[in-house]
N, C-alpha and C positions, 0 to 999 in steps of 0.2 A: 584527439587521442584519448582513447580509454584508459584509464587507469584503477586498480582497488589497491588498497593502501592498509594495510592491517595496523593495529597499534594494539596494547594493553597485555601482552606476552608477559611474564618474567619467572621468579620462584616463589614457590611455596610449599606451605609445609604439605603432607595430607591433612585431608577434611577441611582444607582452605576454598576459597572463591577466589575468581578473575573471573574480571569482564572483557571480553576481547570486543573491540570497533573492527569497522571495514568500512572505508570510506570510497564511496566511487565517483566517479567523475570522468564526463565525456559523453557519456549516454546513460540510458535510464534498461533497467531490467526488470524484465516479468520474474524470474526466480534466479535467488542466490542462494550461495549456502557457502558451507564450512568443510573444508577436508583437513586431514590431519597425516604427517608422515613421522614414526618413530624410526629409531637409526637402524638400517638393517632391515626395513618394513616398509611395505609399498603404499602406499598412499592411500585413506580412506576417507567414505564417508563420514561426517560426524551428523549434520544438520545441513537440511534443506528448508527454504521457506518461499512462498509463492508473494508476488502484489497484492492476493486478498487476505495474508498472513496465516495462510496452512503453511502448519509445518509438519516436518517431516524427521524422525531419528533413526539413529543407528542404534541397534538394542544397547549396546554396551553404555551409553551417554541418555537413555529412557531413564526420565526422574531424577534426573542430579543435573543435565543443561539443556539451556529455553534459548531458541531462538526468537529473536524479534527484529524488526527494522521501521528503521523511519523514512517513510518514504518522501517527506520534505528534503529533507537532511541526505538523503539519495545511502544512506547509509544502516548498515547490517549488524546486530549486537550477536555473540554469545556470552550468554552470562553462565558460567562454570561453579558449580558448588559440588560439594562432596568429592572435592577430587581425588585420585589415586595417583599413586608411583607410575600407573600403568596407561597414566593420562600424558606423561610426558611424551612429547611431540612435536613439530615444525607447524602448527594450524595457519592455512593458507584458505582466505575468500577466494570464490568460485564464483562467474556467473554466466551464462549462456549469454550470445547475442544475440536481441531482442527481434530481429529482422530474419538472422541465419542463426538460427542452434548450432549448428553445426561448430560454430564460429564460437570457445573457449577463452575468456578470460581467468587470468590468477593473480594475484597477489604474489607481494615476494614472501611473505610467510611472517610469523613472531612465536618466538621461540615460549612454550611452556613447560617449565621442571618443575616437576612436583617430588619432593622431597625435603626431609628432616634432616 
């Protein structure tokens, strides 16, 4: 059974960091990444990253967050700096399946508020 498992959500102030985890397990993925849903707001890319660690951003999230992963560890980091009011979100792991694309995995999501 596939599972991604998000952890490291919570609050802060602006111009703070979080590190958000996504831990997978069940099978193994050529590319994951990061969506994000604010309230009232459809779901978006933030970060994609491939098995040979191209990554990929969302202009909005270019130079303030770095995806990375370990692929020992079968697990997917965002590491979030400089963040905004406007970074507040639901951030949910993504990953295709590695046999059927077609075939979407998600995460239940962790919630980030960015706010003073």
């Amino acid at each position: 059974q596939v599972q991604l498992v998000e952890s490291g959500g919570g609050l802060v102030q602006p111009g703070g960091s979080l590190r958000l985890s996504c831990a997978a397990s069940g099978s193994i993925f050529s590319l994951m990444g990061w969506y994000r849903q604010a309230p009232g707001k459809q779901r978006e890319l933030v970060a994609t990253i491939t098995s040979g660690g191209v990554a990929n951003y969302a202009d909005s999230v270019k130079g303030r967050f770095t995806i990375s992963r370990d692929s020992a560890k079968n697990t997917v980091y965002l590491q979030m700096n400089g963040l905004k009011p406007e970074d507040t979100a639901t951030y949910y792991c993504n990953a295709p399946d590695i046999l059927l694309p077609s075939i979407i995995y998600w995460g239940k999501g962790t919630l980030v508020t960015v706010s003073s």
